[in-house]
PDB file of N, CA, C and O in Angstrom:
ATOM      1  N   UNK A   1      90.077 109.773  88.732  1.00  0.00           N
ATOM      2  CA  UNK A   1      91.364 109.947  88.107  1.00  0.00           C
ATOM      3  C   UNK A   1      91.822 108.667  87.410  1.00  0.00           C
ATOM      4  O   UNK A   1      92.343 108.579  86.298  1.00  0.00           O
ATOM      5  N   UNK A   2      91.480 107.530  88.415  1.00  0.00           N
ATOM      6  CA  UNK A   2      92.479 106.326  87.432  1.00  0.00           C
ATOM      7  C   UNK A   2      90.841 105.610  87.089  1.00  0.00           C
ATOM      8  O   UNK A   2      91.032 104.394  87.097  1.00  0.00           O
ATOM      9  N   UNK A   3      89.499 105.859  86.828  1.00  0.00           N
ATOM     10  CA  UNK A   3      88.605 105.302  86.271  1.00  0.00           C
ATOM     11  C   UNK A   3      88.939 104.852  84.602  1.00  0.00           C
ATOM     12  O   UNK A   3      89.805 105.227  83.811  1.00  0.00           O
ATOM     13  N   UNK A   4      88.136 104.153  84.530  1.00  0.00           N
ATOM     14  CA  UNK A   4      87.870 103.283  83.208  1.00  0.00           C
ATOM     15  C   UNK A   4      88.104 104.391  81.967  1.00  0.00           C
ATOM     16  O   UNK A   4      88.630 103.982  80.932  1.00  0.00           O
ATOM     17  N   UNK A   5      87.674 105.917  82.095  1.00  0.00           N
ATOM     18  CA  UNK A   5      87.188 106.691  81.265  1.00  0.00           C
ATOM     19  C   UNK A   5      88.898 107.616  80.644  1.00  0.00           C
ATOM     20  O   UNK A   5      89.253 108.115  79.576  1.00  0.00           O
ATOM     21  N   UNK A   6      89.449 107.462  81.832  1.00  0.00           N
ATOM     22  CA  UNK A   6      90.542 108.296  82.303  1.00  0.00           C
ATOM     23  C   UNK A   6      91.763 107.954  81.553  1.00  0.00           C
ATOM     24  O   UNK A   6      92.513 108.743  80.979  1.00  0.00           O
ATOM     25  N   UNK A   7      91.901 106.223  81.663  1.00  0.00           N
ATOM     26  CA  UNK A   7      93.218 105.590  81.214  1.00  0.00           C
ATOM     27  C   UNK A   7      92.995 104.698  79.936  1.00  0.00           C
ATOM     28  O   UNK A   7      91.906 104.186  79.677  1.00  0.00           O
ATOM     29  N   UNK A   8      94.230 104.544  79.087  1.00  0.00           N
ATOM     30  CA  UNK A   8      94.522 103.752  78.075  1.00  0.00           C
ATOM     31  C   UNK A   8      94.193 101.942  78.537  1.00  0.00           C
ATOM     32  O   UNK A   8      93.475 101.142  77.937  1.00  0.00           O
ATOM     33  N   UNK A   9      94.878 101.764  79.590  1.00  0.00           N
ATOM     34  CA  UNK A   9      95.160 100.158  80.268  1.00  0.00           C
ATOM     35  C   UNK A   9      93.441  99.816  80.675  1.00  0.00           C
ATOM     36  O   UNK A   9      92.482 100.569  80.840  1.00  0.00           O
ATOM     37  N   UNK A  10      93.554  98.676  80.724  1.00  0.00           N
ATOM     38  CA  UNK A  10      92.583  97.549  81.660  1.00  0.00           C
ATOM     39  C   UNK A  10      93.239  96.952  82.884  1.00  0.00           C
ATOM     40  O   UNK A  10      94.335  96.391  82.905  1.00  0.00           O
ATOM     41  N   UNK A  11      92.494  97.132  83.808  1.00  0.00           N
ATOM     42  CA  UNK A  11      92.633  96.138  84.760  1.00  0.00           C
ATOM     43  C   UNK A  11      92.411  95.228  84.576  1.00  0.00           C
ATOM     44  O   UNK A  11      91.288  95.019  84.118  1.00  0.00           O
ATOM     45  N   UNK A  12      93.592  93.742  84.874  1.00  0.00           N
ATOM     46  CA  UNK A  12      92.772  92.341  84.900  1.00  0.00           C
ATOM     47  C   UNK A  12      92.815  91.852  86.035  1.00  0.00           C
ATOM     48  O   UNK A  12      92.868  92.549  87.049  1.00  0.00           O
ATOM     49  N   UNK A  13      92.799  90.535  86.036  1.00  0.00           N
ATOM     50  CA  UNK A  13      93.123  89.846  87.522  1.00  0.00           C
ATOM     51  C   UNK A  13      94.265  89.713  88.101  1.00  0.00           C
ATOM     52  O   UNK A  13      94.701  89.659  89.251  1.00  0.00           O
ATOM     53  N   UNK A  14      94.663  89.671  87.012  1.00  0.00           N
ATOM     54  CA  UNK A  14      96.712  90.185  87.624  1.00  0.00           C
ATOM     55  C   UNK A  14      97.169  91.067  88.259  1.00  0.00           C
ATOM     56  O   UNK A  14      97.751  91.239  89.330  1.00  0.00           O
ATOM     57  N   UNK A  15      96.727  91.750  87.221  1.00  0.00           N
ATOM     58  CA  UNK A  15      96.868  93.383  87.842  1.00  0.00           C
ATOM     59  C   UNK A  15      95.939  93.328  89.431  1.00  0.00           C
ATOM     60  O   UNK A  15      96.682  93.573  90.381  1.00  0.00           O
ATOM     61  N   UNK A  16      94.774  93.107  89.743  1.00  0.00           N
ATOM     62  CA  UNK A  16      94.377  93.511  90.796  1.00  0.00           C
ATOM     63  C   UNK A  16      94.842  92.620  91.605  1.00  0.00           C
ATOM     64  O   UNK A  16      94.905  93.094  92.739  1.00  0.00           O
ATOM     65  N   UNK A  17      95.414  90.898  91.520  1.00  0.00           N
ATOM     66  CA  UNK A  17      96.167  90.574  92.358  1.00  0.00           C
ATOM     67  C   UNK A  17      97.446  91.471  92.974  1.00  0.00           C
ATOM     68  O   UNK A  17      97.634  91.837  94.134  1.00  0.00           O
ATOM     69  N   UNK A  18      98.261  91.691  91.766  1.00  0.00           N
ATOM     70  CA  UNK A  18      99.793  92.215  91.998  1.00  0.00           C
ATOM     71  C   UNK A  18      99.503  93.073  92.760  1.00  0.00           C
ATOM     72  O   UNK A  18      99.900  92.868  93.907  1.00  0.00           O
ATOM     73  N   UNK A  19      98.479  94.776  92.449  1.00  0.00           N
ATOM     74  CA  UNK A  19      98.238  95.392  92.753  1.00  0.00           C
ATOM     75  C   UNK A  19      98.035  95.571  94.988  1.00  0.00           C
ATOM     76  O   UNK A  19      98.548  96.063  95.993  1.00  0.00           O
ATOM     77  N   UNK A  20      96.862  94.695  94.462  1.00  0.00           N
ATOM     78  CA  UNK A  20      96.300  94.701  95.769  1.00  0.00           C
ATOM     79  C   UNK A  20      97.457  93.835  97.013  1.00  0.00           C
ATOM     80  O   UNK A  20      96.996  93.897  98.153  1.00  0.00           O
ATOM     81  N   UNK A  21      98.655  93.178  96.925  1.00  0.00           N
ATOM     82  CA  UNK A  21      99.329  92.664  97.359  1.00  0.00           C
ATOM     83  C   UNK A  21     100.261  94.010  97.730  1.00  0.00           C
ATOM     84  O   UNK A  21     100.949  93.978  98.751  1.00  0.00           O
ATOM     85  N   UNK A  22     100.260  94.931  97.057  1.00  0.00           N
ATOM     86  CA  UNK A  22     101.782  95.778  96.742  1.00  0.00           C
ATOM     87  C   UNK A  22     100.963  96.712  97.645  1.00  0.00           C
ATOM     88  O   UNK A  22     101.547  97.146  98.638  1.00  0.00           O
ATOM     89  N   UNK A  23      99.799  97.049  97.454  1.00  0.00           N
ATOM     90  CA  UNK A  23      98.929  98.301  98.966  1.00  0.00           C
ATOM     91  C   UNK A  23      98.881  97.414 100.608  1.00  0.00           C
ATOM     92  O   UNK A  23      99.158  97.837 101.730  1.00  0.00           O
ATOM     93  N   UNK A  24      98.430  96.113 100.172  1.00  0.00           N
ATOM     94  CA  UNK A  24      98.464  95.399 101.167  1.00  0.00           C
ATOM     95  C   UNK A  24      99.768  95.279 102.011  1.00  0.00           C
ATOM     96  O   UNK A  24      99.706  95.023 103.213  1.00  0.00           O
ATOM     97  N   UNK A  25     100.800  95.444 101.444  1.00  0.00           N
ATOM     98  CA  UNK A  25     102.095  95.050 101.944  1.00  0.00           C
ATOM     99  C   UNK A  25     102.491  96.478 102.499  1.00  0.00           C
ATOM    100  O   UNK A  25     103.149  96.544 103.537  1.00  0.00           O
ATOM    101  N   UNK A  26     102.114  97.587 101.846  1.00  0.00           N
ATOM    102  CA  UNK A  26     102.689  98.904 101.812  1.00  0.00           C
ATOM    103  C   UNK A  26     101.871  99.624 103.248  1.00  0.00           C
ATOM    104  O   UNK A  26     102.389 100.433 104.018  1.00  0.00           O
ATOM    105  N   UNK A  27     100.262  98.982 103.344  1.00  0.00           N
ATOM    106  CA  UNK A  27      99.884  99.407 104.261  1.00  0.00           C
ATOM    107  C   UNK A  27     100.258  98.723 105.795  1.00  0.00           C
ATOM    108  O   UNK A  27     100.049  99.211 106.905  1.00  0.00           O
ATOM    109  N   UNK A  28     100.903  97.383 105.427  1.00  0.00           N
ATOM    110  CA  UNK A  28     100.992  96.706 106.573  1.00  0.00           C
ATOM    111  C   UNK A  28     102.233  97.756 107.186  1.00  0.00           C
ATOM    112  O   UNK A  28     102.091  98.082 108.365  1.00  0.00           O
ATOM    113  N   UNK A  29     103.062  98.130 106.681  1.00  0.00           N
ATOM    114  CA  UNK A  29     104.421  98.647 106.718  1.00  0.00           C
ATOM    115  C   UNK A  29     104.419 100.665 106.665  1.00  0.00           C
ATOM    116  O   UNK A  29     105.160 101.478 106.113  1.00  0.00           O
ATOM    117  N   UNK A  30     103.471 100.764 107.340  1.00  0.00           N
ATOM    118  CA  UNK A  30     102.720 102.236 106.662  1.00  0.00           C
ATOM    119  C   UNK A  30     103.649 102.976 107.599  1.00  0.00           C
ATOM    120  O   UNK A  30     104.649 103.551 107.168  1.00  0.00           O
ATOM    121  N   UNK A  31     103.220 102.958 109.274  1.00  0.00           N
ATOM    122  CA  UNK A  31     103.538 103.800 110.106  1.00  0.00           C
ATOM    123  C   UNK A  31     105.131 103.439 110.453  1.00  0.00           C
ATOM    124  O   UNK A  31     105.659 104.160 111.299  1.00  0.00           O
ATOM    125  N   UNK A  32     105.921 102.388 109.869  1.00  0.00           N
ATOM    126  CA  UNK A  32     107.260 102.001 110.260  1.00  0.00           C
ATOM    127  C   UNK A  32     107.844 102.613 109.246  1.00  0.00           C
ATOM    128  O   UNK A  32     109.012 102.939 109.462  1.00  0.00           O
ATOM    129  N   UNK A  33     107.180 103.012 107.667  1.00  0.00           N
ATOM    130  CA  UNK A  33     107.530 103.835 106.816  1.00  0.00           C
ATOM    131  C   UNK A  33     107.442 105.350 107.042  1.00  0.00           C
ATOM    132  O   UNK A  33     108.215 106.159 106.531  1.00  0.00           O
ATOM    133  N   UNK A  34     106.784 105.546 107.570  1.00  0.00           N
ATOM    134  CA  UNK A  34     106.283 107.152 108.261  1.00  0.00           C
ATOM    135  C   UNK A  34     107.553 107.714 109.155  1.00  0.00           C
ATOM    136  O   UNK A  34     108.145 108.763 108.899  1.00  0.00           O
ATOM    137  N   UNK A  35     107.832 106.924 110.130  1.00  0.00           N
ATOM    138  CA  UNK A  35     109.142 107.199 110.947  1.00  0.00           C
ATOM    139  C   UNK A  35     109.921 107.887 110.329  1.00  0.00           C
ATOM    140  O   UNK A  35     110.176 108.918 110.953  1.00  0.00           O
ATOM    141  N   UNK A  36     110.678 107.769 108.924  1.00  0.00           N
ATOM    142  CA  UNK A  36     111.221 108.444 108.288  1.00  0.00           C
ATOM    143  C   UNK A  36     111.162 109.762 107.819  1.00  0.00           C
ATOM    144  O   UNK A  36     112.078 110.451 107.371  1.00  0.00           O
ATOM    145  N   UNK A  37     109.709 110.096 108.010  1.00  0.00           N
ATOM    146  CA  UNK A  37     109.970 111.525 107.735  1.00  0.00           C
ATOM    147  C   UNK A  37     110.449 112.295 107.979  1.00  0.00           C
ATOM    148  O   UNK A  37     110.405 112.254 109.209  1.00  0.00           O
ATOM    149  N   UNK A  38     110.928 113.054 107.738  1.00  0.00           N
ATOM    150  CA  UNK A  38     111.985 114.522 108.548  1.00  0.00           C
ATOM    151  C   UNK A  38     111.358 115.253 109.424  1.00  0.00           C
ATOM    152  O   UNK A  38     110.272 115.787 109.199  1.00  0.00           O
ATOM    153  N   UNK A  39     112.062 115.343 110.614  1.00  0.00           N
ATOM    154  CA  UNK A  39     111.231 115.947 111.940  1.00  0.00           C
ATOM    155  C   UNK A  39     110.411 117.565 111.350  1.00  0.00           C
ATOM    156  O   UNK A  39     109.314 117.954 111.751  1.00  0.00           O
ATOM    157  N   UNK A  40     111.399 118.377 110.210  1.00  0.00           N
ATOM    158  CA  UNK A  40     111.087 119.463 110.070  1.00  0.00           C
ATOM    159  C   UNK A  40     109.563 119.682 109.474  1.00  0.00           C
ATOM    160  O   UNK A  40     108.818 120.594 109.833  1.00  0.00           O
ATOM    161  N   UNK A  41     109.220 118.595 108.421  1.00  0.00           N
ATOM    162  CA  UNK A  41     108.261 118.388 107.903  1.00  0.00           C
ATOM    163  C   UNK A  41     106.921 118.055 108.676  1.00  0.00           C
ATOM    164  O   UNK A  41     105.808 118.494 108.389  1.00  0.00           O
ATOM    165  N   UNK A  42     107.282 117.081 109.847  1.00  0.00           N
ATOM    166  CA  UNK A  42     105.761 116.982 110.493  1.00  0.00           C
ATOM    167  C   UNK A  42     105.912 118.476 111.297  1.00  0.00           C
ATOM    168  O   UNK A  42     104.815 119.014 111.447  1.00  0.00           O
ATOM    169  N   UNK A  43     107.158 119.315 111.890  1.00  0.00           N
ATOM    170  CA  UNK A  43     106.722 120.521 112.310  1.00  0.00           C
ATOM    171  C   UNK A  43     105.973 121.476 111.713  1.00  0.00           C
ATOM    172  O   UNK A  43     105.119 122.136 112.304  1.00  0.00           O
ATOM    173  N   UNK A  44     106.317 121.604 110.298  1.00  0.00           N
ATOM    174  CA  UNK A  44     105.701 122.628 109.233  1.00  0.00           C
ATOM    175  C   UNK A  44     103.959 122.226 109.281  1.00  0.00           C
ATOM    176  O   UNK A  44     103.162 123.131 109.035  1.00  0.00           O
ATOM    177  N   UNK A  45     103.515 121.011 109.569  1.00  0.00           N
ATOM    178  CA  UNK A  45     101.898 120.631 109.635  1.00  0.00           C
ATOM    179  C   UNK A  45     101.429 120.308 110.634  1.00  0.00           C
ATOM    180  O   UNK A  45     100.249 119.959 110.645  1.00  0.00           O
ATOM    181  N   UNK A  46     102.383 120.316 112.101  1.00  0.00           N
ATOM    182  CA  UNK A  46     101.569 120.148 112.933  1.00  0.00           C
ATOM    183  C   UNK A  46     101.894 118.384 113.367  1.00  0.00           C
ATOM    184  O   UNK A  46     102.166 117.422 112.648  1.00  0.00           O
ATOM    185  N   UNK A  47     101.750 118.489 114.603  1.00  0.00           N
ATOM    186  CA  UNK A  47     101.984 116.727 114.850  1.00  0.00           C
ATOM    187  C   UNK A  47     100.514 115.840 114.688  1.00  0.00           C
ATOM    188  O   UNK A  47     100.441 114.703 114.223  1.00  0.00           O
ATOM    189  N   UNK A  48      99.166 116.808 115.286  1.00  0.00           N
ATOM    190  CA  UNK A  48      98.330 116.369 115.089  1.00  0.00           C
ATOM    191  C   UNK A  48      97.538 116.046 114.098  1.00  0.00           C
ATOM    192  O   UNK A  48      96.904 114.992 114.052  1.00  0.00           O
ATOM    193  N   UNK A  49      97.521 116.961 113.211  1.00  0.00           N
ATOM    194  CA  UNK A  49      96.705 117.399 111.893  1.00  0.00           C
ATOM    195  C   UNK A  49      98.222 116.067 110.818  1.00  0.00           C
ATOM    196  O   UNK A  49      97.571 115.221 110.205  1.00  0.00           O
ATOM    197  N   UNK A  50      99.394 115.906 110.646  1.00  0.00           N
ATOM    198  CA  UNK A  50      99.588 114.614 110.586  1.00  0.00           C
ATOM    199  C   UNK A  50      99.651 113.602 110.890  1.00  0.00           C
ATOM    200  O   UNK A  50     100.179 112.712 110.223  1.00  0.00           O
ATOM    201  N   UNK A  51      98.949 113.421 112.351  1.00  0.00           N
ATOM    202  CA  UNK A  51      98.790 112.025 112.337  1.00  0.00           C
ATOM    203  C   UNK A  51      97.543 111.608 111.937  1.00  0.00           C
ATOM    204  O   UNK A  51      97.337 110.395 111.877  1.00  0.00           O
ATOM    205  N   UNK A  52      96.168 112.839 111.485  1.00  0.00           N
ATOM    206  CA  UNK A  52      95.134 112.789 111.024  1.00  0.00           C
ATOM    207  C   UNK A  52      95.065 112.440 109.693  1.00  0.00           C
ATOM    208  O   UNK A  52      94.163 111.745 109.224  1.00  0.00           O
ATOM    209  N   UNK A  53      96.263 113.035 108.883  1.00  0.00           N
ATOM    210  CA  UNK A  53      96.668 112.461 107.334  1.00  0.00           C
ATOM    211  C   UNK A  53      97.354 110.819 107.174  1.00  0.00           C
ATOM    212  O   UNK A  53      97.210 110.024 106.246  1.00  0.00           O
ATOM    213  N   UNK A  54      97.959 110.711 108.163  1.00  0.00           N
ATOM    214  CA  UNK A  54      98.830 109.454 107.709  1.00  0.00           C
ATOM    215  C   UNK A  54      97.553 108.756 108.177  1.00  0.00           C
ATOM    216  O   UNK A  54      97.339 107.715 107.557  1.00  0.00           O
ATOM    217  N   UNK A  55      96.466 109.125 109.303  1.00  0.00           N
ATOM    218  CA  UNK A  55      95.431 107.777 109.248  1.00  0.00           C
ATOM    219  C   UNK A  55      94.949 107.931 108.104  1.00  0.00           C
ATOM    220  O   UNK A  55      95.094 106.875 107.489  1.00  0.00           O
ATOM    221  N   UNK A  56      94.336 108.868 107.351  1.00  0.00           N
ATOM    222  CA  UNK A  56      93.466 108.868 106.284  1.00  0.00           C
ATOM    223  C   UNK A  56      94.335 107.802 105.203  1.00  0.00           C
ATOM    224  O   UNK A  56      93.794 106.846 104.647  1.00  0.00           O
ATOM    225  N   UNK A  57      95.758 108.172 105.038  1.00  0.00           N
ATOM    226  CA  UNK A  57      96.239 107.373 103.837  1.00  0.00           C
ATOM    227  C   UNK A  57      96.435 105.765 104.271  1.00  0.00           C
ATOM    228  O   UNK A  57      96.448 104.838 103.460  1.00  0.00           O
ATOM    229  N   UNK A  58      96.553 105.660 105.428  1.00  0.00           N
ATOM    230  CA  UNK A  58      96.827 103.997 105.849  1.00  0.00           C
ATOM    231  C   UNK A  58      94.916 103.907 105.485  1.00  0.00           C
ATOM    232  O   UNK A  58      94.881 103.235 104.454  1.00  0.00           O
ATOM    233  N   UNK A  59      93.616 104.226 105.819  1.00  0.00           N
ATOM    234  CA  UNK A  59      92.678 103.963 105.841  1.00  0.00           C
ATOM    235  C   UNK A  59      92.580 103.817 104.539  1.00  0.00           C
ATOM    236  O   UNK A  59      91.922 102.870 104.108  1.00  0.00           O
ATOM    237  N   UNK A  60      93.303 104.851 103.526  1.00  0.00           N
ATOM    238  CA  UNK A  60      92.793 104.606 102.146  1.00  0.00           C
ATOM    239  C   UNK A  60      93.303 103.270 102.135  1.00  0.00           C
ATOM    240  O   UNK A  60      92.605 102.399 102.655  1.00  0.00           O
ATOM    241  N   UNK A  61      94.721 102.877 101.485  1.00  0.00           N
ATOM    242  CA  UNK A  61      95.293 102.024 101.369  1.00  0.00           C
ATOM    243  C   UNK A  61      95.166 100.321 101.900  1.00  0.00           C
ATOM    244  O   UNK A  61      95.724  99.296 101.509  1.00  0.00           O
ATOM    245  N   UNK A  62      94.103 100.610 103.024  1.00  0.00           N
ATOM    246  CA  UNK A  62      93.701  99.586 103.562  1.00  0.00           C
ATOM    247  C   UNK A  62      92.298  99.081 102.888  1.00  0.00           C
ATOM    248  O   UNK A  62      91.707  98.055 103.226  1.00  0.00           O
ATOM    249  N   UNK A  63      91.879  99.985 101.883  1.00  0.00           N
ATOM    250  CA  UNK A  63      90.486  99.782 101.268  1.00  0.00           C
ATOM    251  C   UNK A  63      91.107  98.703 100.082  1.00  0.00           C
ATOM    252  O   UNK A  63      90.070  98.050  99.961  1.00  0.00           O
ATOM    253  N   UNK A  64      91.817  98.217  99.367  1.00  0.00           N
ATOM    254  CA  UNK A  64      92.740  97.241  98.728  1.00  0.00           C
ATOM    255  C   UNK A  64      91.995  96.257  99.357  1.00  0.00           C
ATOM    256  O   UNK A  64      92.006  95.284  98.603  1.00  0.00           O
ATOM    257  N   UNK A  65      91.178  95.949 100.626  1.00  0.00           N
ATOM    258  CA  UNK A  65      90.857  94.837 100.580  1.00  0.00           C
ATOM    259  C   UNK A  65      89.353  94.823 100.054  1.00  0.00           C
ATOM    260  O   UNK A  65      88.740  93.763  99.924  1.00  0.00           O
ATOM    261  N   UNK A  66      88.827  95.995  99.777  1.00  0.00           N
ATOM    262  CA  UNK A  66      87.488  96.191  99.249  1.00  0.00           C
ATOM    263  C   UNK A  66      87.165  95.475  97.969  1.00  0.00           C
ATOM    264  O   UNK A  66      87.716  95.649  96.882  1.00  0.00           O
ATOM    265  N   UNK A  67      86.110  94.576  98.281  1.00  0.00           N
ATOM    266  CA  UNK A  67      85.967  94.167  96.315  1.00  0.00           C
ATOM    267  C   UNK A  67      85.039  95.884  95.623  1.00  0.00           C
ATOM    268  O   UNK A  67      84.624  95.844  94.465  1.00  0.00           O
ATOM    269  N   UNK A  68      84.905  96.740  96.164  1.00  0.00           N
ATOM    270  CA  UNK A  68      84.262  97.978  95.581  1.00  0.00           C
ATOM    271  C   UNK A  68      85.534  98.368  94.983  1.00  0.00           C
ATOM    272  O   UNK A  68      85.761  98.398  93.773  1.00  0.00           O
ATOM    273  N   UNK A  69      86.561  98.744  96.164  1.00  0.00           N
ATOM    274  CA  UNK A  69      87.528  99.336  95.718  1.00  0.00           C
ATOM    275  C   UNK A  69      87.971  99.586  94.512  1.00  0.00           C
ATOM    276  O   UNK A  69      88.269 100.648  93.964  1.00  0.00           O
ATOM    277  N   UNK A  70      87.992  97.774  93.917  1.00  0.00           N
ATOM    278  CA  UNK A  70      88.868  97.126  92.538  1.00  0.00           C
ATOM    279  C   UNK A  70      87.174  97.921  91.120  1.00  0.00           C
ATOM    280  O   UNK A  70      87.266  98.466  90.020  1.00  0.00           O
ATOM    281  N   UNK A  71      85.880  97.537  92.015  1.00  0.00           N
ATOM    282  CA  UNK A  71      85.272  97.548  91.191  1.00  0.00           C
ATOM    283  C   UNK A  71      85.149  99.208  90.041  1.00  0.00           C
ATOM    284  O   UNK A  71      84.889  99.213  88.838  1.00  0.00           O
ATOM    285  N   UNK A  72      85.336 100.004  90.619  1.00  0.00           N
ATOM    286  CA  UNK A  72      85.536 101.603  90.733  1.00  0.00           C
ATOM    287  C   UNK A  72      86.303 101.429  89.265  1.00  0.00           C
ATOM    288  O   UNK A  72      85.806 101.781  88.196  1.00  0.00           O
ATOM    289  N   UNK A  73      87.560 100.840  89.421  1.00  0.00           N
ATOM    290  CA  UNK A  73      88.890 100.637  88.366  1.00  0.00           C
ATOM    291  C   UNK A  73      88.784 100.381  87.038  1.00  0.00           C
ATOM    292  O   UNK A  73      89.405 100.789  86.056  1.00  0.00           O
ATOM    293  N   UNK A  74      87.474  99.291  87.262  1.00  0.00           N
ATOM    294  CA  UNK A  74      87.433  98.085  86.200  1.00  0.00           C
ATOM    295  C   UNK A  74      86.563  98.839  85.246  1.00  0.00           C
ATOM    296  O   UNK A  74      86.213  98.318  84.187  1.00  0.00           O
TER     297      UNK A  74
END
């Protein structure tokens, strides 16, 4: 989706600094952000089957430290 082929922009080093700081920060802060969700919403999916999603997205988000990750982009 956001490959080389896909978008107008370039990634530079800025960008994957800024970038990778703003997942880094977002993942540090993942599950204290999660709290917020509305009780009704984790009922509608289940408590388990979301806490199986919020790992997958903290796991994605934690790949920001991958030099593959950035390479995928570029």
């Amino acid at each position: 989706m956001f490959g080389p082929s896909n978008r107008a922009w370039h990634l530079d080093m800025v960008d994957k600094v800024e970038y990778s700081q703003r997942m880094y920060d977002t993942a540090k802060r993942f599950r204290d952000l999660c709290s917020d969700i509305p009780d009704e919403w984790c009922e509608s999916i289940g408590k388990q089957r979301l806490d199986i999603l919020l790992k997958k997205i903290e796991s994605n988000l934690m790949r920001c430290n991958l030099n593959n990750f950035w390479s995928v982009l570029q």
